[in-house]
N, C-alpha and C positions, 0 to 999 in steps of 0.2 A: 509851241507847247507840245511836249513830248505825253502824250495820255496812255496807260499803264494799266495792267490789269495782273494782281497778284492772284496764283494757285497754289495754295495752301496756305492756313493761315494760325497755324502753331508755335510754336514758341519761337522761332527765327525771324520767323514772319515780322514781327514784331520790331525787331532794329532795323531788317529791311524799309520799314512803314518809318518808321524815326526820319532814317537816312535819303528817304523821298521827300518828308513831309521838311527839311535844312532846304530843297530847291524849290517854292513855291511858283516864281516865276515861271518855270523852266518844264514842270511836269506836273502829273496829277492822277492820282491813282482813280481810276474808273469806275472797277470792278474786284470785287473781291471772291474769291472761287473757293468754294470747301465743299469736300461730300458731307462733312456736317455745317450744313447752312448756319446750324447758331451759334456755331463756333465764329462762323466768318460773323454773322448780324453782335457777335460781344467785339470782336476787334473794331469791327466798324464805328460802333457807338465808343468805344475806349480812345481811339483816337478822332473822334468827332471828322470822320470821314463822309463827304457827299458821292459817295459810290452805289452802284448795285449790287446786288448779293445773288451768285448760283452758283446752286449745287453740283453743276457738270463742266466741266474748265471749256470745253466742247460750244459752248454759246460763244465765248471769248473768240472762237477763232473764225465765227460768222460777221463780227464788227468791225468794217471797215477802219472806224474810228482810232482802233486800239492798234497803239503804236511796240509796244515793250513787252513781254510777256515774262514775269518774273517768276520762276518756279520754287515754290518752300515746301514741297511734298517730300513726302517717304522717297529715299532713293529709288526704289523700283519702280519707280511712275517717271523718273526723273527724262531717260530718253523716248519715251510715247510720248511726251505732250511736248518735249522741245522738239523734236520729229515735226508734228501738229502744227504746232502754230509756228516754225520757219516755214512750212511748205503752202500755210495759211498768208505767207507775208511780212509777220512778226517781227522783229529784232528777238531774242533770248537772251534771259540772266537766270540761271539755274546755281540750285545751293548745288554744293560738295555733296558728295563724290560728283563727279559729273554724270554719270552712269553705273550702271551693276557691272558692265563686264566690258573688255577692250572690243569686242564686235559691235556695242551697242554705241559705244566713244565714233564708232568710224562710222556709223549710220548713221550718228547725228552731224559730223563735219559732212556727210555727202549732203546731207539738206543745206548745210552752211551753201557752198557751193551750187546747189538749185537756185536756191533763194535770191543769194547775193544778200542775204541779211547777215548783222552781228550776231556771235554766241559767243558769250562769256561766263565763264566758270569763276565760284564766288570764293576767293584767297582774302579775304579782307583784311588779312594781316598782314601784306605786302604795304598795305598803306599806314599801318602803325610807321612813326617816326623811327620806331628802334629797330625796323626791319629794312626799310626806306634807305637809312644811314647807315647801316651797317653792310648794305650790297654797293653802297656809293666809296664807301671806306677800302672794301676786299678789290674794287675794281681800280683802285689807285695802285693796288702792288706795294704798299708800303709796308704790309704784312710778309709780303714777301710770297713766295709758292706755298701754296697749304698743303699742309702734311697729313692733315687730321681733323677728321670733322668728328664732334659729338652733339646729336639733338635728344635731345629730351623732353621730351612728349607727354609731361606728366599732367595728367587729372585725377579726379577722383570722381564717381558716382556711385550712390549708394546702391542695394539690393534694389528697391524699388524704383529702379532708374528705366530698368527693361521691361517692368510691368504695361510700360507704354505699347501700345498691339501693334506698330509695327517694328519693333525696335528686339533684336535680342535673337532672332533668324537672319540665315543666310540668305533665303529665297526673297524677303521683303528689305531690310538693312543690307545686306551684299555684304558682312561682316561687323566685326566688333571695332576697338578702339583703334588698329590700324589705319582703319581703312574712315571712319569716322569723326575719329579726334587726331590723331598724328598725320591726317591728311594734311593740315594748315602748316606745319612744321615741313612735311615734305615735299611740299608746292613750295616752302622757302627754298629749301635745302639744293632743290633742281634749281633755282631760281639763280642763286649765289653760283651752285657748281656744275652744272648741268648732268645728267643723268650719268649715275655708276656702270660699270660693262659686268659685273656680276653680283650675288646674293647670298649670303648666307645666312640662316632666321631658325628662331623655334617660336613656337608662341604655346599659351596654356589660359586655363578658365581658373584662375585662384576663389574668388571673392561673389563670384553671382549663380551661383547655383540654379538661376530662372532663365538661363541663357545657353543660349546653344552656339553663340560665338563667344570668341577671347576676351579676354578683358586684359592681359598681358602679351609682350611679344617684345623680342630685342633681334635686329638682325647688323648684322657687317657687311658695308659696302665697298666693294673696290672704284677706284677711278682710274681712267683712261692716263693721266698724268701721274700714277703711282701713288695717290692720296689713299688713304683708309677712314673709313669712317661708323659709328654705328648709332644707330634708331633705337629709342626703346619709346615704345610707345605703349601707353596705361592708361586706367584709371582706375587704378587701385594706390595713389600715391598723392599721402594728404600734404595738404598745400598746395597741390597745382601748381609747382615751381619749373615751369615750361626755358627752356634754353638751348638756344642754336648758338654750338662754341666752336671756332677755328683758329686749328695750331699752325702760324705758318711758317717758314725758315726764321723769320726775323720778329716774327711778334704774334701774340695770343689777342683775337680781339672774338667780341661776342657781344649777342643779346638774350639779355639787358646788358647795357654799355657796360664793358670792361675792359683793359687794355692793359697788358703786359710784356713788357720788352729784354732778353736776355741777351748779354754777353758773354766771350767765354775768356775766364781767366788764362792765364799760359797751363794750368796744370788740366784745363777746359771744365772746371765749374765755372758756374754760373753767377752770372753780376749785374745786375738792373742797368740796362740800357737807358738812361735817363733818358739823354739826347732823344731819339726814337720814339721815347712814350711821350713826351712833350711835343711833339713834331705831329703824331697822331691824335694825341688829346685836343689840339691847338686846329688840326685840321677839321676834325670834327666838331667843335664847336662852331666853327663858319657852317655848317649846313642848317639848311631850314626847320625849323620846328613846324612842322603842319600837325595843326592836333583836330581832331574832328570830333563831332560831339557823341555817336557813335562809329567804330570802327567799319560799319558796311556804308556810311555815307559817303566816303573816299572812295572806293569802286562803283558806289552809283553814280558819283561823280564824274568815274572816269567812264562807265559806259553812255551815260547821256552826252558827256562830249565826244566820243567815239560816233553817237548817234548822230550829231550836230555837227559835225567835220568831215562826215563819213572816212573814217580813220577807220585801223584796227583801235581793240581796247588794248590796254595792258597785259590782262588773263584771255587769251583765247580759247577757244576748244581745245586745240592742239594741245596747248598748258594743262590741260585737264586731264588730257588725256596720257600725257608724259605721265603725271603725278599717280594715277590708274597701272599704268603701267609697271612702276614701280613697287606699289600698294600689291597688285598680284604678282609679281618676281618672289615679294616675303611669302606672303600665302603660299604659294607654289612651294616654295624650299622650306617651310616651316610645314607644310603638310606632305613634303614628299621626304622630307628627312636630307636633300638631296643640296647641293649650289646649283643656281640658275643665273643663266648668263642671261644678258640683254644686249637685243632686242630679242619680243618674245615673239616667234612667228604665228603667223595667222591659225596652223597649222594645230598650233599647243593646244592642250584639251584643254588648260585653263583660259582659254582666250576666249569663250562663251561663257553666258552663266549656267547653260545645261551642264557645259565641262564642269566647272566649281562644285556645284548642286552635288555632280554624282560622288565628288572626292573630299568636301569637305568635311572634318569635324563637327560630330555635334555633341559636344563639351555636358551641356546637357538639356533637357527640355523646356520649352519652354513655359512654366506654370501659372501666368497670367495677360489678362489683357484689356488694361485700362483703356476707354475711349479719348482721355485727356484728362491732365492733371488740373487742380484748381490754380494751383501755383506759378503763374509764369515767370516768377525769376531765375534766369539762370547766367550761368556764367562761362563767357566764349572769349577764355586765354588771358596771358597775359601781355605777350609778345605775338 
């Protein structure tokens, strides 16, 4: 029995707690951690949880007992307490971003490595079926070489979205929808194609006036095999119609499922490759439908049997830290006006968050700062 002790317990918290509460056998959440204690003592009672409640994540990592340390805090907390409790012994499961800044990504794989414990960065959309099957499909080649990748990274939140007090700064969020909502898209995107060797971005504040990060940004990436690809990443874009599309020599596949296949006539327009889209449509329906009841139960899945095998997980640091990586290349070239190649050396002033801090935009100030909403529904994607 794997025993679990979550740090933070805000609105994520919450499918994490779902996606533990699917393995009863197998684990058991202990401890719940919030610097507002009654935030954690309403989760607890909302999920008829038999755990303790503190206020300082810091007790957690005095308990022998406590096997898992799951972090759902403000990203700026994110690398001091996975630090903490790896060095304490712990396994780690940290939301996205994995860190504020790529220095802080490489101080927490060095504790990986103290430790010999798990850390795993939270993608929970690699375990959606339609991202699952769609990187099983690109790895058959039947699409042929990609030429072209488009993700679109669309959400929407309203003004009062960054009223939340740590949300809408640089120095506490580590940026805007980049780096917060087009992460999950971009942790695919490396996932399918592995990392771009350059950058080019702008980004802008359209829509939130109480914020000092983006709330838009579109950049072009190049690849190592000649592909071209661009990000735009929002949420300023109603529907939330989210889409990772790749053009490849021989066929158009993407998620959510679609598949399109061209021929060239003699004069070289174009003529629907039947054969092709049949062949792909027929392959992909042989793959597995795993549907899970929420999206993060699939990753707790895979990090409790990572735990239970002593395996890697799926998302490692490393993964997290690629995907960081990436996220500050657009920053960089959208704040420096400039293209940024990759990899980014240690050297870069954007590779701290003091570097960041002193060059970032601030779009504009930030004019509130709620403790927590009453409202916990929210909505995390659709692919």
């Amino acid at each position: 029995m794997i025993k679990a002790a979550l740090i933070g317990t805000g609105n994520i918290a919450q499918q994490h707690i779902r996606g533990f509460l699917a393995y009863p056998r197998r684990c058991k959440i202990e401890v719940l951690a919030d610097i507002y204690p009654e935030s954690a003592e309403e989760t607890k009672n909302r999920h008829g949880l038999d755990a303790e409640v503190y206020s300082d994540y810091r007790k957690v990592l005095d308990r022998s007992d406590i096997d898992l340390v799951d972090i759902c805090g403000p990203p700026h907390t994110h690398a001091e307490i996975s630090i903490a409790a790896l060095d304490s012994g712990k396994h780690v499961l940290v939301e996205k971003p994995m860190a504020a800044s790529l220095a802080d990504c490489d101080a927490m794989l060095k504790a990986v490595k103290r430790s010999g414990r798990t850390l795993s960065v939270v993608a929970q959309n690699r375990f959606r079926p339609a991202l699952m099957n769609l990187k099983t499909i690109l790895d058959t080649g039947l699409a042929g070489d990609i030429v072209h990748v488009q993700v679109n990274s669309y959400w929407w939140r309203g003004h009062s979205y960054y009223d939340l007090w740590w949300r809408g700064t640089w120095e506490k969020e580590g940026g805007g929808c980049t780096l917060n909502h087009a992460v999950h898209h971009i942790d695919a995107l490396i996932w399918m194609m592995g990392m771009p060797y350059d950058v080019l971005a702008v980004m802008g504040n359209t829509s939130h006036d109480n914020a000092e990060v983006e709330d838009l940004s579109m950049s072009f990436v190049r690849f190592e095999n000649g592909a071209l690809g661009q990000i735009t990443a929002s949420v300023v874009h109603h529907g939330e119609e989210q889409e990772l599309i790749f053009q490849g020599k021989n066929a158009r596949v993407s998620a959510p499922w679609k598949v399109c296949a061209s021929s060239a006539k003699q004069n070289g327009f174009p003529v629907k490759n039947d054969d092709l889209q049949q062949r792909i449509k027929g392959y992909y329906a042989t793959l597995p439908r795993i549907e899970f009841a929420v999206p993060h139960q699939g990753q707790i899945n895979d990090v409790l049997q990572a735990i239970e095998d002593g395996k890697d997980p799926l998302i490692r640091g490393e993964d997290g830290k690629n995907t960081l990586e990436l996220i500050t290349a657009i920053y960089k070239s959208a704040i420096t006006g400039e293209k940024v190649t990759l990899p980014l050396a240690k050297e870069d002033p954007f590779y701290t968050m003091e570097g960041i801090l002193s060059r970032a935009p601030r779009f504009y100030k930030k004019s509130a700062s709620v403790v927590k909403f009453d409202d916990n529904d929210i909505t995390i994607g659709n692919i």
